[in-house]
N, C-alpha and C positions, 0 to 999 in steps of 0.2 A: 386314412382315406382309401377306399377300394379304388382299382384299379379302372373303372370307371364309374364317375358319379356325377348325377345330376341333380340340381338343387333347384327346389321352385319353379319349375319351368311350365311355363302358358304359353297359347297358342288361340287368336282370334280368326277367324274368317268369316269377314261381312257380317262383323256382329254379333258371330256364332261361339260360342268357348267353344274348343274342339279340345283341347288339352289345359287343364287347371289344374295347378300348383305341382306337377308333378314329383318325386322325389324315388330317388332310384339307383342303386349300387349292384356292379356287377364287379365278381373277383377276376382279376389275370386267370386265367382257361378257361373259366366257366361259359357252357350253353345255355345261355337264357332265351327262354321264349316270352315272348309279347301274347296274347292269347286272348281273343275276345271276338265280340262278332263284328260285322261289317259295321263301318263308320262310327267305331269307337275310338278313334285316335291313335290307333295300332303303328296307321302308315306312316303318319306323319310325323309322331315320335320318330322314329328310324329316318326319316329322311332331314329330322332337324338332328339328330347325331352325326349325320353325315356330311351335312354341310349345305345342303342342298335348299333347306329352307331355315330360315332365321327364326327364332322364338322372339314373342313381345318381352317375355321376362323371364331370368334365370341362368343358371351358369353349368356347364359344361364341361366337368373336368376329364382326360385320358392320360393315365400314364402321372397322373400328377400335375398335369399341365391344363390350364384353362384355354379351351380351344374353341369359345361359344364364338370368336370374331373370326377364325380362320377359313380361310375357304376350304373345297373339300379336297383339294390337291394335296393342303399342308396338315390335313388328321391324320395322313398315315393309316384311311380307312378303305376299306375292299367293302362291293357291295354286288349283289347279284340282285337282279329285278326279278318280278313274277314274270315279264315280257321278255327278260333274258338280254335284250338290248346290245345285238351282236350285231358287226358289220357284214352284211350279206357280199359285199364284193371281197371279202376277204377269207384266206382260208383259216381251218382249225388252228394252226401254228399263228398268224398276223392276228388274229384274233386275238389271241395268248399274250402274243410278245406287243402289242398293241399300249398298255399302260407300263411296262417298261420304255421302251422307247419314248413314251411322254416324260416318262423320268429321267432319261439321256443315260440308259444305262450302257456300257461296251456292247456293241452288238456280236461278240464272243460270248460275253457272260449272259446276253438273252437267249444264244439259242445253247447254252447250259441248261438254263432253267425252262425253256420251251421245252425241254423234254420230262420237265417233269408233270406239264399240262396244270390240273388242279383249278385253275383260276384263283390261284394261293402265290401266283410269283414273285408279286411286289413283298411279300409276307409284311402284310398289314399290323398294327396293331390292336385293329378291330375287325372284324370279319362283322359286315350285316347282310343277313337274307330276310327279302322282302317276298314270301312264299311262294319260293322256287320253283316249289314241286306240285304245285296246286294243277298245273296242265296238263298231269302225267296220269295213266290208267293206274288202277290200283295196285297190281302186282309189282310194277318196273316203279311205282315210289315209296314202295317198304322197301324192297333192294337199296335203292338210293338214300334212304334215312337211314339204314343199316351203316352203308357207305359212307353217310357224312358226316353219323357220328366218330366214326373209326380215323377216318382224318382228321375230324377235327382233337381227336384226343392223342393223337400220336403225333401231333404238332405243335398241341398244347396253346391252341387258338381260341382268345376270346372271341365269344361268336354272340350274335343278336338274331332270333330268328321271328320273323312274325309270322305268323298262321292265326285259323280260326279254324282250324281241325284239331280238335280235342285227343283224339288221340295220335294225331303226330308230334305234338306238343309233349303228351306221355312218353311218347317213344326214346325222347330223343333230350329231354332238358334233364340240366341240373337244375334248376330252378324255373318256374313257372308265374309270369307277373299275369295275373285276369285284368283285362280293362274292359270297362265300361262305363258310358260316358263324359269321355276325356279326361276319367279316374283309373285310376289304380284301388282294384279292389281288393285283390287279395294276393297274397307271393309264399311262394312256399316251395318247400320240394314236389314231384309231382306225388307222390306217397302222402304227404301234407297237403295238398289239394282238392284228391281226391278223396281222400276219407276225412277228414273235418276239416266243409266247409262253414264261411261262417255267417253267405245270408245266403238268401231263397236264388237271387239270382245266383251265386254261384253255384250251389245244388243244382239247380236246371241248369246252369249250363255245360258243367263238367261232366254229367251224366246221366243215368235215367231213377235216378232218386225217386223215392218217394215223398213228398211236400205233404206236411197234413199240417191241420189245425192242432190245436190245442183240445179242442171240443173232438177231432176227428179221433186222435190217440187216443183221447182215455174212454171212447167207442170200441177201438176192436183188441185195447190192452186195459182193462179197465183197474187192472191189479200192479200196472206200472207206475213204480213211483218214481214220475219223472221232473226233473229240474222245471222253475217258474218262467215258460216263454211262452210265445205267441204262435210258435210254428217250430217242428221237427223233420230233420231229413234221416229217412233209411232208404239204405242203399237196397236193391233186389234182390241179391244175391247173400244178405245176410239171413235173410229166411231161412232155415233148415229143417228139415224132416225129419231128425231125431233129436232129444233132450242132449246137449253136452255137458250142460251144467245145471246145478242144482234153483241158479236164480233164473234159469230158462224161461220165458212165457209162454206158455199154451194156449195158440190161436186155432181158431176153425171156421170156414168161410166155405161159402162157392166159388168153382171156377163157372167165368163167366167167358170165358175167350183163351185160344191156345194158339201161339206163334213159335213156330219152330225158328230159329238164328242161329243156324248150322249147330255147332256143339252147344247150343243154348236152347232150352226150352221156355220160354217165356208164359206165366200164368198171369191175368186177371184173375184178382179173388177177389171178391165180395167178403169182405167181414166187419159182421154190424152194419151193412148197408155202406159200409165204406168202401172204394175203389183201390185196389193195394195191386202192384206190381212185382211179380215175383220170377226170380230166372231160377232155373236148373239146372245144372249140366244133365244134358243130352247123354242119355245109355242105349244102350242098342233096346231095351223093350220101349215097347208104346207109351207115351205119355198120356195123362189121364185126360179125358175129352169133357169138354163145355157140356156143367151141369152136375157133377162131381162135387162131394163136399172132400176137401183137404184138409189134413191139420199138421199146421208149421209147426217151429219153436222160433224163437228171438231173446239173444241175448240184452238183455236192458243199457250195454255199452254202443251197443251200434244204433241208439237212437239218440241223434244229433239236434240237439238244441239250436237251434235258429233265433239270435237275437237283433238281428236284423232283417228288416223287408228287402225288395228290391233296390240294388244301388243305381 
């Protein structure tokens, strides 16, 4: 049994499934993220781990132990909110020492561990963050994902993190669970999620893939002999402008639109009347301007077979 696991677990409101049949294991240290879009069942996963809300069905193991009836004092879990849920009359230190003292620790050994700060002093069994960082500007919450990967690995902290920022998720997980709605769609490393996904909605939503038909690919690769499905994802960046390999495809299209994305040059190409999305790294000369015929190559492995529609 990994170190935590959840089995079958539902969740009703007003009628509504918000989480069905879940099933879910995370190892002792590991950073797992939750990862989907708003009102997929993200949140309230985490907050029926925590105790906080009850599942209609399903059990709830930590540590070995079945904790689905315990309240949230007795999981031995730490959770930080998106709202932070700090006492304004109190200072950074009563803050701190604050769930100690709910635990009747010696108030010697509190202000030990009040210097270590962290919001890590009960040292939980489970660490859950319900998207911390989502309030913070851009620069000071890569510092801070930098930072909490680095504690949490040097502490060796099972962590639960939710977000709907695709690449904080990247940043910062061992493992990556997609939901939508009130499923679990895909889990994998982030290296495994992002390069084979395995329906349309995960392609759209882990990045800026390209989604075609069946009829669209064998449009602008007509000499691709690709597996029997209904839709392929290539990523934009597999595009390349010289031949690597001998099974290479030679594509030619218009650009029809140029967006620079700082080190990235972003193309619209027209090929075969098809819409393709293509990035570049960015060099110090000019990138070629709207109305330009180009010609890629494409390896025949980085087109992703799509055997499922949207989840």
């Amino acid at each position: 049994m990994s170190y935590v696991q959840i089995e079958h677990l539902s969740k009703t409101f007003h009628g509504q499934h918000v989480l069905k049949q879940l099933e879910l294991a995370i190892e002792k240290g590991e950073l797992v993220t939750l990862l989907g879009p708003s009102g997929c069942g993200k949140s309230t996963l985490l907050r029926i781990l925590s105790g906080l809300t009850a599942p209609d069905t399903g059990t709830i193991y930590i540590d070995g132990k079945d904790v689905t009836d315990l309240s949230p004092k007795n999981r031995e879990i730490g959770m930080v909110f998106q709202s932070y849920a700090l006492f304004p009359n109190l200072t950074v230190s009563q803050n701190i020492a604050f769930g100690l003292e709910m635990n009747k620790i010696p108030k010697a050994d509190i202000r030990q561990r009040v210097a270590l700060a962290r919001s890590l002093v009960t040292r939980p069994k489970v660490l859950l963050l319900d998207e911390p960082l989502s309030a913070l500007d851009a620069q000071i919450r890569k510092n801070l994902q930098k930072q909490l990967r680095t504690i949490q690995r040097e502490l060796n902290m099972t962590t639960v993190l939710v977000t709907h920022d695709q690449e904080e998720a990247m940043a910062v997980s061992d493992r990556i669970y997609i939901m939508n709605g009130g499923r679990i769609v895909q889990h994998g490393s982030p290296h495994e999620i992002y390069t084979q996904p395995r329906s349309e909605f995960v392609a759209r939503f882990i990045g800026n893939y390209n989604v075609l038909t069946a009829e669209q690919l064998n449009r602008i690769a007509p000499d691709l002999a690709a597996p029997a499905a209904e839709r392929f994802a290539i990523r934009p960046e597999t595009f390349r402008e010289q031949r690597m390999a001998a099974e290479d495809i030679r594509l030619t299209g218009n650009i029809a639109h140029v967006t620079m994305l700082g080190n990235v040059t972003r193309y619209e190409l027209n090929i075969g009347e098809v819409p393709v999305l293509v990035d570049s790294l960015h060099l110090s000369y000019e990138p070629e301007q709207a109305g330009a015929t180009k010609t890629l190559y494409l390896c025949p492995k980085d087109v992703i077979p799509l055997y499922d529609t949207i989840a």
